[in-house]
MARRO-752653 format. One record per residue: x, y, z of N, C-alpha, C in turn; residue in three letters. Coordinates in nm, 3 decimals. Example, Ala and Ser with C-alpha at 12.3 -4.5 7.8 and 13.67 -1.06 7.14 Angstrom:
<pt><n_xx>1.319</n_xx><n_yy>-0.569</n_yy><n_zz>0.780</n_zz><ca_xx>1.230</ca_xx><ca_yy>-0.450</ca_yy><ca_zz>0.780</ca_zz><c_xx>1.320</c_xx><c_yy>-0.330</c_yy><c_zz>0.780</c_zz><residuo>ALA</residuo></pt>
<pt><n_xx>1.285</n_xx><n_yy>-0.225</n_yy><n_zz>0.708</n_zz><ca_xx>1.367</ca_xx><ca_yy>-0.106</ca_yy><ca_zz>0.714</ca_zz><c_xx>1.290</c_xx><c_yy>0.003</c_yy><c_zz>0.787</c_zz><residuo>SER</residuo></pt>
//
This chain:
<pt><n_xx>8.016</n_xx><n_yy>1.411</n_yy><n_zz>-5.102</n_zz><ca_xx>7.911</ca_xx><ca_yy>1.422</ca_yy><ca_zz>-5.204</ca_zz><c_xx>7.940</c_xx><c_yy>1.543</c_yy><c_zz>-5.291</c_zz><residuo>UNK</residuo></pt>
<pt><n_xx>7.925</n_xx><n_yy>1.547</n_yy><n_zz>-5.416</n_zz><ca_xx>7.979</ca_xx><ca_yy>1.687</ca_yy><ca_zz>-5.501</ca_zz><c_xx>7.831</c_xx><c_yy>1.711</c_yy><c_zz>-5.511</c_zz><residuo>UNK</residuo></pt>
<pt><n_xx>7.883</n_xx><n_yy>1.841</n_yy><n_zz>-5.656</n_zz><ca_xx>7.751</ca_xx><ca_yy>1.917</ca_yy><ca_zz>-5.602</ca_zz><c_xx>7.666</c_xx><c_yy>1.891</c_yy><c_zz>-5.733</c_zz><residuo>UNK</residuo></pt>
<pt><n_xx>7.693</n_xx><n_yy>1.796</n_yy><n_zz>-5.797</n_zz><ca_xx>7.544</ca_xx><ca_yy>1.767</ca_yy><ca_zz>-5.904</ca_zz><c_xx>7.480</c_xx><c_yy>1.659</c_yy><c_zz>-5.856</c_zz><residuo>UNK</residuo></pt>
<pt><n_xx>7.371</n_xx><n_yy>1.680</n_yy><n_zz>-5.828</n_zz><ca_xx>7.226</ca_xx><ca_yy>1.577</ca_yy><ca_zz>-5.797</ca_zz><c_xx>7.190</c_xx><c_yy>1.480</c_yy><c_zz>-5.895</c_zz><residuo>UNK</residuo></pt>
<pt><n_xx>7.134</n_xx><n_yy>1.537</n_yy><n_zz>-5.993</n_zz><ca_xx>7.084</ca_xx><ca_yy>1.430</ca_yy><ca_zz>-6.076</ca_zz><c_xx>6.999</c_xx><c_yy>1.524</c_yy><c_zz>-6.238</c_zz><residuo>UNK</residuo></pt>
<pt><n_xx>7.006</n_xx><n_yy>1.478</n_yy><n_zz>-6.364</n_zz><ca_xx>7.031</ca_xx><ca_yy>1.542</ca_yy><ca_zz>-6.481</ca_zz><c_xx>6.850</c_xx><c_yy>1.546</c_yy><c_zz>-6.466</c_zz><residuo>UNK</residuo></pt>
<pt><n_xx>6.764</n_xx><n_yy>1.639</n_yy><n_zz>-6.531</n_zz><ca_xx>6.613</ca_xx><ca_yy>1.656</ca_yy><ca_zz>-6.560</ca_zz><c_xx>6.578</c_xx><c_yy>1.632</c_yy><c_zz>-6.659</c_zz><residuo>UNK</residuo></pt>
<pt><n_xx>6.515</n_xx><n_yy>1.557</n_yy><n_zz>-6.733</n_zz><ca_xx>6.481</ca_xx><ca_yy>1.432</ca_yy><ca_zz>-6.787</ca_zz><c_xx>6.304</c_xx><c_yy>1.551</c_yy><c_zz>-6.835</c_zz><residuo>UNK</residuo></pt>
<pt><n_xx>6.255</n_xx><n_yy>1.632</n_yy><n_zz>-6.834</n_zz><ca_xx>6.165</ca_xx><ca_yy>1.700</ca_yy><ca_zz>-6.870</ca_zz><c_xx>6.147</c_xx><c_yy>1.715</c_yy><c_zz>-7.041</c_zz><residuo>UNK</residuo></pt>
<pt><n_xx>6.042</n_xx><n_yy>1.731</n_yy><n_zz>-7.079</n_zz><ca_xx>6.031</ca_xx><ca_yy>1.744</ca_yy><ca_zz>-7.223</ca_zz><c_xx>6.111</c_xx><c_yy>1.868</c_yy><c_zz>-7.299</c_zz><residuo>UNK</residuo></pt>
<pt><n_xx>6.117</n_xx><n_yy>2.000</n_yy><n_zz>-7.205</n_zz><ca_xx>6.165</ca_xx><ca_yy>2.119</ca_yy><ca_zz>-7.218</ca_zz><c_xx>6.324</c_xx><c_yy>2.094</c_yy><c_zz>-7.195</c_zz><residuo>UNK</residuo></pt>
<pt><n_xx>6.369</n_xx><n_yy>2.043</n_yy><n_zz>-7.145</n_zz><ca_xx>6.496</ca_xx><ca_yy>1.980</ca_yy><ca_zz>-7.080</ca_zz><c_xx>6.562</c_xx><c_yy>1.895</c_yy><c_zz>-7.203</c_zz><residuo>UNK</residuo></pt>
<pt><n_xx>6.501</n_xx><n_yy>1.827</n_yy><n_zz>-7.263</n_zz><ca_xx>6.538</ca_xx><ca_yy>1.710</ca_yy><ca_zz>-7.398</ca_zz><c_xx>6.525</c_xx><c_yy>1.817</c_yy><c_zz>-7.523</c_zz><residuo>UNK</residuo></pt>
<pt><n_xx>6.451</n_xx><n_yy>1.924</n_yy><n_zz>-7.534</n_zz><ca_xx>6.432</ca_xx><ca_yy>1.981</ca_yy><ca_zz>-7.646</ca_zz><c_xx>6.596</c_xx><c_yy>2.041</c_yy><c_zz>-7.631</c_zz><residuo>UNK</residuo></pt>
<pt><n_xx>6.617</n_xx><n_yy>2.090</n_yy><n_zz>-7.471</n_zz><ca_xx>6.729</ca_xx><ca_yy>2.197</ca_yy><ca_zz>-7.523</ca_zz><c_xx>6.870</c_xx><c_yy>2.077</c_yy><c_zz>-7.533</c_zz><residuo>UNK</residuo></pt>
<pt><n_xx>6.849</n_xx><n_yy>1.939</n_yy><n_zz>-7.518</n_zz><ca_xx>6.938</ca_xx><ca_yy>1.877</ca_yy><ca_zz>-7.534</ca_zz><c_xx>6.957</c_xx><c_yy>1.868</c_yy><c_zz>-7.718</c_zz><residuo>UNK</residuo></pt>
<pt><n_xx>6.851</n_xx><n_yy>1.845</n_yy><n_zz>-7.775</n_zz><ca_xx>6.872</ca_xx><ca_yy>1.816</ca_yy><ca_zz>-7.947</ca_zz><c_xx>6.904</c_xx><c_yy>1.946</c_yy><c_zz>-8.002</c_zz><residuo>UNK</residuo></pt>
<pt><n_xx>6.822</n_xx><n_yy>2.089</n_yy><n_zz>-8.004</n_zz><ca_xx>6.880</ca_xx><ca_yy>2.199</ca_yy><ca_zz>-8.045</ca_zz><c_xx>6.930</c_xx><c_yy>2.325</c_yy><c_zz>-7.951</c_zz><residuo>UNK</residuo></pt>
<pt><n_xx>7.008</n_xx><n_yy>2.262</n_yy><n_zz>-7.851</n_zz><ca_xx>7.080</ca_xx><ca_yy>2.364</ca_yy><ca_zz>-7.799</ca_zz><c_xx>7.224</c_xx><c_yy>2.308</c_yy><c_zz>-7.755</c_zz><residuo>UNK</residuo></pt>
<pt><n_xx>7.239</n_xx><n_yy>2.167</n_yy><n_zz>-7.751</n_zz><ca_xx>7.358</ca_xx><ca_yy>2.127</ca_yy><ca_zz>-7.687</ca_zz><c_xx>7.381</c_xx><c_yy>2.155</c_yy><c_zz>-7.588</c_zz><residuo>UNK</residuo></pt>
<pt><n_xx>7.215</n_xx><n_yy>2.145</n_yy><n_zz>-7.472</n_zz><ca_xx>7.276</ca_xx><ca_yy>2.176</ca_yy><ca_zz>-7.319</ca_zz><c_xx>7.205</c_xx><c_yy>2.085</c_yy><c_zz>-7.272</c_zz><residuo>UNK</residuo></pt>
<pt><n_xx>7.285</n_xx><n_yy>2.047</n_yy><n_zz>-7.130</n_zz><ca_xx>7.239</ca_xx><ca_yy>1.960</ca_yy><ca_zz>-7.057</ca_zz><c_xx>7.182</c_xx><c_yy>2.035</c_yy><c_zz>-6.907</c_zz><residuo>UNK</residuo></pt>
<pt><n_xx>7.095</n_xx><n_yy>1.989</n_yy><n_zz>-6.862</n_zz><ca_xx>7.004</ca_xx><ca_yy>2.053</ca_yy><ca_zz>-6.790</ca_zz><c_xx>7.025</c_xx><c_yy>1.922</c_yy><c_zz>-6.619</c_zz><residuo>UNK</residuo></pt>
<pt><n_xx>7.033</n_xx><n_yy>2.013</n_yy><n_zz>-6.510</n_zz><ca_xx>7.156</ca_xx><ca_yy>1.951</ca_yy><ca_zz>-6.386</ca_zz><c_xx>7.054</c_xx><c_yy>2.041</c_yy><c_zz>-6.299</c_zz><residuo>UNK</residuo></pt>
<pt><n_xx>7.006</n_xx><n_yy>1.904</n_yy><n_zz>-6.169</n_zz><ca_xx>7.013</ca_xx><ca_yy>1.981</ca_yy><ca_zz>-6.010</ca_zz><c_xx>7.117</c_xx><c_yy>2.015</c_yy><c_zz>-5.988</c_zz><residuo>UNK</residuo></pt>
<pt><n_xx>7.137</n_xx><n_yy>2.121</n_yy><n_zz>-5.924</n_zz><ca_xx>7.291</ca_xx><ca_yy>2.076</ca_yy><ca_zz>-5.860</ca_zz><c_xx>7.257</c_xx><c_yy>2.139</c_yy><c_zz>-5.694</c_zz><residuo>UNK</residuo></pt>
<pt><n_xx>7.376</n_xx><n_yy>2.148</n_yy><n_zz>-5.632</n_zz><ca_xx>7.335</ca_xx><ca_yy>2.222</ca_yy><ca_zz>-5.519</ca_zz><c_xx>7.345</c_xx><c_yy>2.336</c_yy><c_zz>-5.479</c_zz><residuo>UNK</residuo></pt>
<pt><n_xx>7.263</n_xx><n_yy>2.417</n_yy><n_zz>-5.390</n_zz><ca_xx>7.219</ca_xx><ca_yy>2.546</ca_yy><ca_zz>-5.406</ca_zz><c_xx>7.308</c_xx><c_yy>2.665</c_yy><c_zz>-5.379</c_zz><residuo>UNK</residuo></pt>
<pt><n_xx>7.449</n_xx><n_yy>2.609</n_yy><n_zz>-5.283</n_zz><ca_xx>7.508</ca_xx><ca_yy>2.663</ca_yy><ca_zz>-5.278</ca_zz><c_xx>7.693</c_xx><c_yy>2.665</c_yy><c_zz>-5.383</c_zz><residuo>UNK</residuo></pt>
<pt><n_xx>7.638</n_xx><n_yy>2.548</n_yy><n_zz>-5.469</n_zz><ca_xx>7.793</ca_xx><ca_yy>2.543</ca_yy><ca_zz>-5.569</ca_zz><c_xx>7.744</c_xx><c_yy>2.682</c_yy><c_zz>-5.659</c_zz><residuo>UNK</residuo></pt>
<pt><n_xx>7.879</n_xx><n_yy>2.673</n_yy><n_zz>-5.671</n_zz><ca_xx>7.957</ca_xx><ca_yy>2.813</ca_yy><ca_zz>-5.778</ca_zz><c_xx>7.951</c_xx><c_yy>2.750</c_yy><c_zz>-5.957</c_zz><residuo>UNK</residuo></pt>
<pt><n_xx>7.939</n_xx><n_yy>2.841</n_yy><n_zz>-6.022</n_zz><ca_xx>7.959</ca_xx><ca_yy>2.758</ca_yy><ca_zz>-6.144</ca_zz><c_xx>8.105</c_xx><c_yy>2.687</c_yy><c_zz>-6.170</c_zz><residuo>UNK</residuo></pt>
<pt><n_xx>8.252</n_xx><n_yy>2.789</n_yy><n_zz>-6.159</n_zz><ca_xx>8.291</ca_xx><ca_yy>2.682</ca_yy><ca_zz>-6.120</ca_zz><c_xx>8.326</c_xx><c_yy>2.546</c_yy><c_zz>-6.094</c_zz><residuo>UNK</residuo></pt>
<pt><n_xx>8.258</n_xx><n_yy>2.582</n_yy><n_zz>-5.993</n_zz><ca_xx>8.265</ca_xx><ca_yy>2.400</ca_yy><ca_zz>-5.916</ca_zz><c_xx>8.164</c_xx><c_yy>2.341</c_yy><c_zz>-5.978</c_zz><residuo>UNK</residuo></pt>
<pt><n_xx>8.075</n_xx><n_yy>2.349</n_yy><n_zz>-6.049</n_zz><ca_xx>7.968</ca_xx><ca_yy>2.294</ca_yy><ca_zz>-6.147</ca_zz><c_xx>8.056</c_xx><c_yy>2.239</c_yy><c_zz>-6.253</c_zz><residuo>UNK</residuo></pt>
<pt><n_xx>8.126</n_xx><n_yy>2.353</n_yy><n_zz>-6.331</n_zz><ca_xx>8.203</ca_xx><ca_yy>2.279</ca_yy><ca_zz>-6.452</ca_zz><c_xx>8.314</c_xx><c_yy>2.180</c_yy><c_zz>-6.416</c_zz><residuo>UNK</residuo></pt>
<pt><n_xx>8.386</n_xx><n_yy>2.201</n_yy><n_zz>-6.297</n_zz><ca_xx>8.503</ca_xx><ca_yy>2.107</ca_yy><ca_zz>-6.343</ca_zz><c_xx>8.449</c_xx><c_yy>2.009</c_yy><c_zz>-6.258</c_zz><residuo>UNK</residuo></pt>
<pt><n_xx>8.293</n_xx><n_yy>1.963</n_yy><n_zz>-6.165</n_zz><ca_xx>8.257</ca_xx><ca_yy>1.847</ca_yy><ca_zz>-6.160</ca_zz><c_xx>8.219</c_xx><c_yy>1.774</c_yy><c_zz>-6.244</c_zz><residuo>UNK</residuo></pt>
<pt><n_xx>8.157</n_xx><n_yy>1.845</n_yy><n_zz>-6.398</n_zz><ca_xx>8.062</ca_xx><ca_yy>1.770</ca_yy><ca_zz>-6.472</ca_zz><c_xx>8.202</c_xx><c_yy>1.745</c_yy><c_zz>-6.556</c_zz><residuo>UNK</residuo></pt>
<pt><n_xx>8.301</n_xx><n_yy>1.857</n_yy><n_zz>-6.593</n_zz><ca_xx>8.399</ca_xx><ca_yy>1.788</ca_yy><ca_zz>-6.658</ca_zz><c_xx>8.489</c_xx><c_yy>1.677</c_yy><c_zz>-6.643</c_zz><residuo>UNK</residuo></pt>
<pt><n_xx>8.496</n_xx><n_yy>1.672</n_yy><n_zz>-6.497</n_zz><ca_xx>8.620</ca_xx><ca_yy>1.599</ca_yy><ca_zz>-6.448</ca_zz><c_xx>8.489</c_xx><c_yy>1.399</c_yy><c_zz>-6.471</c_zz><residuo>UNK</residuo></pt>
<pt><n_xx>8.361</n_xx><n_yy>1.443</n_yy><n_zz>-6.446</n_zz><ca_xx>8.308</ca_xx><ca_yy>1.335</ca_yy><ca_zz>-6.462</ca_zz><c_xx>8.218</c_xx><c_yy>1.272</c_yy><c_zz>-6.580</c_zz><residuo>UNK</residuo></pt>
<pt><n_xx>8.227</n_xx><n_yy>1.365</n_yy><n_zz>-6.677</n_zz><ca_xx>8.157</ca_xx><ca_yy>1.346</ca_yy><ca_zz>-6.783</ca_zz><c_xx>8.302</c_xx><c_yy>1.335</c_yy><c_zz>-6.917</c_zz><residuo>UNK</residuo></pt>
<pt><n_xx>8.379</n_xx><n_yy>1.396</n_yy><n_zz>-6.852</n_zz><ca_xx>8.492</ca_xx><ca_yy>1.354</ca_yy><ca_zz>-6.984</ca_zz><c_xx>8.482</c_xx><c_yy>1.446</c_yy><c_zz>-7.109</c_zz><residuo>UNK</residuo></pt>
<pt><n_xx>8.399</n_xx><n_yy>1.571</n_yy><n_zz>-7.066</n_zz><ca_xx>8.331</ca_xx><ca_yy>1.663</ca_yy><ca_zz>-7.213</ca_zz><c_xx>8.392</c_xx><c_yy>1.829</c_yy><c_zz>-7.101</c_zz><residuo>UNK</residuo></pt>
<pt><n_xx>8.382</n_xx><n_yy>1.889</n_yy><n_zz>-7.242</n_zz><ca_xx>8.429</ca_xx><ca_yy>2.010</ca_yy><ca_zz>-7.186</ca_zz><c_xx>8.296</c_xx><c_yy>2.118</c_yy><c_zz>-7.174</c_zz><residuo>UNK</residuo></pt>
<pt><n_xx>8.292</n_xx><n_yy>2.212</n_yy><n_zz>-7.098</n_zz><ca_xx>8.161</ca_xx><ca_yy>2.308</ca_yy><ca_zz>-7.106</ca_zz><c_xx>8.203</c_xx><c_yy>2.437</c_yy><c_zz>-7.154</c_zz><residuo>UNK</residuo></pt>
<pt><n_xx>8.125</n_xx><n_yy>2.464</n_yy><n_zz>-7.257</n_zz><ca_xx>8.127</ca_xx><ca_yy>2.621</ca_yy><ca_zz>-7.293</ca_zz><c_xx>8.050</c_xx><c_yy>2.733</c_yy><c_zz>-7.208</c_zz><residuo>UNK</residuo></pt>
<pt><n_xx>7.952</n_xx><n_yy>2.710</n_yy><n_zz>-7.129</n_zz><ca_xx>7.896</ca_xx><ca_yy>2.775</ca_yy><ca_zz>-7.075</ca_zz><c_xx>7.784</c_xx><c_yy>2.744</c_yy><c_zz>-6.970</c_zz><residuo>UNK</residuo></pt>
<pt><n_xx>7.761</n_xx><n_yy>2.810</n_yy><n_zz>-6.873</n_zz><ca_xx>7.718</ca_xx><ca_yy>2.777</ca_yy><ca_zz>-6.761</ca_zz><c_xx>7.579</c_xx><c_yy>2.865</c_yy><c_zz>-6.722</c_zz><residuo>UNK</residuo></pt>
<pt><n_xx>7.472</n_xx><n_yy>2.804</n_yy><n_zz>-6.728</n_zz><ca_xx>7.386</ca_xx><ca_yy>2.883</ca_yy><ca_zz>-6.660</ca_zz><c_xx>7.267</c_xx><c_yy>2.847</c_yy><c_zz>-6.583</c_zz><residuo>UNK</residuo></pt>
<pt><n_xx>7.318</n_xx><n_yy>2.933</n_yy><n_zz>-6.408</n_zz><ca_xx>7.177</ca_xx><ca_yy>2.860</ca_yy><ca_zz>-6.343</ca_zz><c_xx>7.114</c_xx><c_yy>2.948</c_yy><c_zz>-6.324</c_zz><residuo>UNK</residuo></pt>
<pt><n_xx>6.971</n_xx><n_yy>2.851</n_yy><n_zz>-6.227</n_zz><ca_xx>6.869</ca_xx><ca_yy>2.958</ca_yy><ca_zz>-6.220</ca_zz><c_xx>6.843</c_xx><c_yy>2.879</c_yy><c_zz>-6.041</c_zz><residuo>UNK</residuo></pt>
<pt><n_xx>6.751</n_xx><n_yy>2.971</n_yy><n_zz>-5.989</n_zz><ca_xx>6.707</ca_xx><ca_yy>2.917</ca_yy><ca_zz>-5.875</ca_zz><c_xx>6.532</c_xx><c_yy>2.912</c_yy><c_zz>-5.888</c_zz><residuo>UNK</residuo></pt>
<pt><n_xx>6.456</n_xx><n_yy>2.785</n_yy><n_zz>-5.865</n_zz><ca_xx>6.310</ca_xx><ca_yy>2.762</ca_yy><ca_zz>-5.864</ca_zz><c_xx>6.252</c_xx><c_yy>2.817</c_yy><c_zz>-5.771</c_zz><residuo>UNK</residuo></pt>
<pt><n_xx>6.123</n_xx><n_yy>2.827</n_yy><n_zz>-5.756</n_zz><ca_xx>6.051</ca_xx><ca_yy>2.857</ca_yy><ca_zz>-5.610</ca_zz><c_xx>6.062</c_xx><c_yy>2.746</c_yy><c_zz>-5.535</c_zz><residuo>UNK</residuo></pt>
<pt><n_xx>6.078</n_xx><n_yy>2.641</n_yy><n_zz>-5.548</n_zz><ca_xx>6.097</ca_xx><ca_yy>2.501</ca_yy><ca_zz>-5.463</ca_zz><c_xx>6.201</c_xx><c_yy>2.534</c_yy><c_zz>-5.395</c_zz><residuo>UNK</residuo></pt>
<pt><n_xx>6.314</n_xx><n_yy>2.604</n_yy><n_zz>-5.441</n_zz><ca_xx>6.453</ca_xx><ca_yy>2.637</ca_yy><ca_zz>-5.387</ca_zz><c_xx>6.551</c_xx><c_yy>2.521</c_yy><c_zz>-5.410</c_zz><residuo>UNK</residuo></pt>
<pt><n_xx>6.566</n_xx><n_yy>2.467</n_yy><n_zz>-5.539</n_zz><ca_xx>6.620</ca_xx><ca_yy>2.364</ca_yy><ca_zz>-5.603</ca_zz><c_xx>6.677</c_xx><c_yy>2.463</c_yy><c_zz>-5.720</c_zz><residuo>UNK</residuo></pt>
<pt><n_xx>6.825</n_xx><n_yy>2.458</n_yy><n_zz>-5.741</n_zz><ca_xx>6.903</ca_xx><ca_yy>2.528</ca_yy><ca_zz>-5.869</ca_zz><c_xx>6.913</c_xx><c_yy>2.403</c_yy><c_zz>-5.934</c_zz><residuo>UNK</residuo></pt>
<pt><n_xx>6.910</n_xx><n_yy>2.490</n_yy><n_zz>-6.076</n_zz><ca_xx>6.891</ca_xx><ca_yy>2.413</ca_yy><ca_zz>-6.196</ca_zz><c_xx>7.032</c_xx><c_yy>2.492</c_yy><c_zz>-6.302</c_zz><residuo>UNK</residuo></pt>
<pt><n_xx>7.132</n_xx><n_yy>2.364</n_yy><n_zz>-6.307</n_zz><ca_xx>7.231</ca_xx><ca_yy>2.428</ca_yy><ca_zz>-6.420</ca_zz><c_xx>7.226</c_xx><c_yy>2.370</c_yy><c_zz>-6.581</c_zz><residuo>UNK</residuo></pt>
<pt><n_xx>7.216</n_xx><n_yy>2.467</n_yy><n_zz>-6.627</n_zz><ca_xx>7.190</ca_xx><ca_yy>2.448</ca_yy><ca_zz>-6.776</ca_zz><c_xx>7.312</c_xx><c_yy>2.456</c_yy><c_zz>-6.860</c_zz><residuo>UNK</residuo></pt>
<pt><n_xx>7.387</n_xx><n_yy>2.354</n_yy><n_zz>-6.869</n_zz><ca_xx>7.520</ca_xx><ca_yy>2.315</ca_yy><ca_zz>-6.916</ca_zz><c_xx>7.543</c_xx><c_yy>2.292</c_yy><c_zz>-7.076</c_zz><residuo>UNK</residuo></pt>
<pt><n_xx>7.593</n_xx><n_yy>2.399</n_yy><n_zz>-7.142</n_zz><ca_xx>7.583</ca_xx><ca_yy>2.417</ca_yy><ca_zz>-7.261</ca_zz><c_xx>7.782</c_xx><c_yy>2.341</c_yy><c_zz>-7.310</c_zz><residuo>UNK</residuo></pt>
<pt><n_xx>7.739</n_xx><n_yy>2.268</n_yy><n_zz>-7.369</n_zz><ca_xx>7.878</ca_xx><ca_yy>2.187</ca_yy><ca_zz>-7.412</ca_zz><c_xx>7.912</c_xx><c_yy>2.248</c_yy><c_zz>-7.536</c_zz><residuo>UNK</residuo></pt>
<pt><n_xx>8.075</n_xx><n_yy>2.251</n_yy><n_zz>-7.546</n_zz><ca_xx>8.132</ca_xx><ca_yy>2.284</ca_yy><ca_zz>-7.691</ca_zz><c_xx>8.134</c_xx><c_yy>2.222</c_yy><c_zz>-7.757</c_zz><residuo>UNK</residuo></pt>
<pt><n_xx>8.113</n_xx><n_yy>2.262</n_yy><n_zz>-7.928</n_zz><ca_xx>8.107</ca_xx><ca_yy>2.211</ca_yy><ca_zz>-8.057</ca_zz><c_xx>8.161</c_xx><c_yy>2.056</c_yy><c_zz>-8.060</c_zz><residuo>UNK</residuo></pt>
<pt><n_xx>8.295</n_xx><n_yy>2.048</n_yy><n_zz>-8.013</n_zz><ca_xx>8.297</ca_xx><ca_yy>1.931</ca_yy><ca_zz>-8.032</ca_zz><c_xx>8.248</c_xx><c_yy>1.863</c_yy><c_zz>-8.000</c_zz><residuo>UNK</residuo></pt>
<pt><n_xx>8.164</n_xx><n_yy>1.825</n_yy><n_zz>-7.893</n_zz><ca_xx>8.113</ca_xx><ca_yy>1.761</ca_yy><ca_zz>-7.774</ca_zz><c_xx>7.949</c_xx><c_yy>1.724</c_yy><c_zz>-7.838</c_zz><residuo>UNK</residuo></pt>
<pt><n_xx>7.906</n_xx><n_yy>1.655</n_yy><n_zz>-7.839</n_zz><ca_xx>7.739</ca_xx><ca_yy>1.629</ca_yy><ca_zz>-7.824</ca_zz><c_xx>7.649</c_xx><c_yy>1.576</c_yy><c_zz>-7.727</c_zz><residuo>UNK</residuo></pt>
<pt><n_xx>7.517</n_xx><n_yy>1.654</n_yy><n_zz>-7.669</n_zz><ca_xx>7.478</ca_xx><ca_yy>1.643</ca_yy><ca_zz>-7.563</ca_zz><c_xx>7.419</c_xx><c_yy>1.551</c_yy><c_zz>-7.566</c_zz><residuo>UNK</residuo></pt>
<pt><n_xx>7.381</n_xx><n_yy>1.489</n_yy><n_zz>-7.706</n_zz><ca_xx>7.230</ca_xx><ca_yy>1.393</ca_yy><ca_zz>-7.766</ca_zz><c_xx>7.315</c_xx><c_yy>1.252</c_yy><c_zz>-7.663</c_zz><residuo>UNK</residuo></pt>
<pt><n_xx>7.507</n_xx><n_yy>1.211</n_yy><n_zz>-7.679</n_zz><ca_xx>7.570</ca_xx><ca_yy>1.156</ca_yy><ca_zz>-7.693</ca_zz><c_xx>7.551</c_xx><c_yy>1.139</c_yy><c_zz>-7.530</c_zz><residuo>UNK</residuo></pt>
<pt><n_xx>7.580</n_xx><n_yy>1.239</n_yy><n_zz>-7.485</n_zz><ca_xx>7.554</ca_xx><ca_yy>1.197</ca_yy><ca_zz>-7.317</ca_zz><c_xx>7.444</c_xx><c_yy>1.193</c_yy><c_zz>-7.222</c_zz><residuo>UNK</residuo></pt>
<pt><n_xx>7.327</n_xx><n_yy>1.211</n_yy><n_zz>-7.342</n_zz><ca_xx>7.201</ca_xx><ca_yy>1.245</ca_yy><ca_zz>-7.275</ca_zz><c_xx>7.154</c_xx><c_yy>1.040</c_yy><c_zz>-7.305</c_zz><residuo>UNK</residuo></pt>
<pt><n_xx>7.244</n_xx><n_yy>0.988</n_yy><n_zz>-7.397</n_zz><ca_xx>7.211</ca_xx><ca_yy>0.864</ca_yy><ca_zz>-7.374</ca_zz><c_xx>7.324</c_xx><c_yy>0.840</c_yy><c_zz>-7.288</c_zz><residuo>UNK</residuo></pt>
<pt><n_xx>7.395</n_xx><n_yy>0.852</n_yy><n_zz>-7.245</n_zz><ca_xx>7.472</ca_xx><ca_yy>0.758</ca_yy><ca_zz>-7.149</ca_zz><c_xx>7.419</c_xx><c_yy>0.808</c_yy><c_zz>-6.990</c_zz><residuo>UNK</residuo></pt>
<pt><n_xx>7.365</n_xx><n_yy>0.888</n_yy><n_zz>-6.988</n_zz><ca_xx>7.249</ca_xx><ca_yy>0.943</ca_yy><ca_zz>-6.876</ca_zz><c_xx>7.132</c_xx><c_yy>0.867</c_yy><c_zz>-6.869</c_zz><residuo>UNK</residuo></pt>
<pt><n_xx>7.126</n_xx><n_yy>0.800</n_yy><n_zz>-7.006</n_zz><ca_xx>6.929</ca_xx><ca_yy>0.691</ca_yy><ca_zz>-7.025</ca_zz><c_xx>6.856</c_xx><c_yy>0.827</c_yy><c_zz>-7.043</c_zz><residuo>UNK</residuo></pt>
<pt><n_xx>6.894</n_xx><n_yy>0.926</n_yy><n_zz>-7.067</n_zz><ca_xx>6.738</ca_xx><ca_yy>1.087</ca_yy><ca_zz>-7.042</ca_zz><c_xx>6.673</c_xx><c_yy>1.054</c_yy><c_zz>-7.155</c_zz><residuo>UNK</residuo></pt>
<pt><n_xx>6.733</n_xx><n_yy>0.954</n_yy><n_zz>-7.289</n_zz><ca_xx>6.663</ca_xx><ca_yy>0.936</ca_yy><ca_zz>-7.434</ca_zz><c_xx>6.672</c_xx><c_yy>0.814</c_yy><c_zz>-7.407</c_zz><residuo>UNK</residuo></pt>
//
């Protein structure tokens, strides 16, 4: 099993997909960023500019996957169904 769960589909989550070009990821609590990027790269086919998680009080990390210029998130946020 790798270590992304499943993409968050939240209203706050879709905003930063149209003006931020990030995609917003459970992942698991103990992956590295790292191992975050070259899972989402090796399976999304897009490259990442930048990586940033956070940890909830639920104790569920949340990576906020900011893609490069070339790349569009709007583009994989439909092949996800999140739009």
């Amino acid at each position: 099993m790798g270590v992304l769960f499943f993409p968050v589909a939240t209203e706050k989550a879709l905003g930063k997909v149209d003006y931020g070009n990030i995609i917003t990821y459970v992942v698991d609590t103990r992956a590295t960023k790292a191992q975050i990027r070259k899972e989402f790269e090796e399976t999304f086919g897009v490259k990442v500019a930048k990586i940033n998680t956070g940890i909830s009080i639920k104790n569920s990390k949340k990576a906020y996957i900011t893609l490069r210029k070339e790349y569009r998130a709007e583009e994989l946020a439909k092949k996800l169904k999140l739009v």
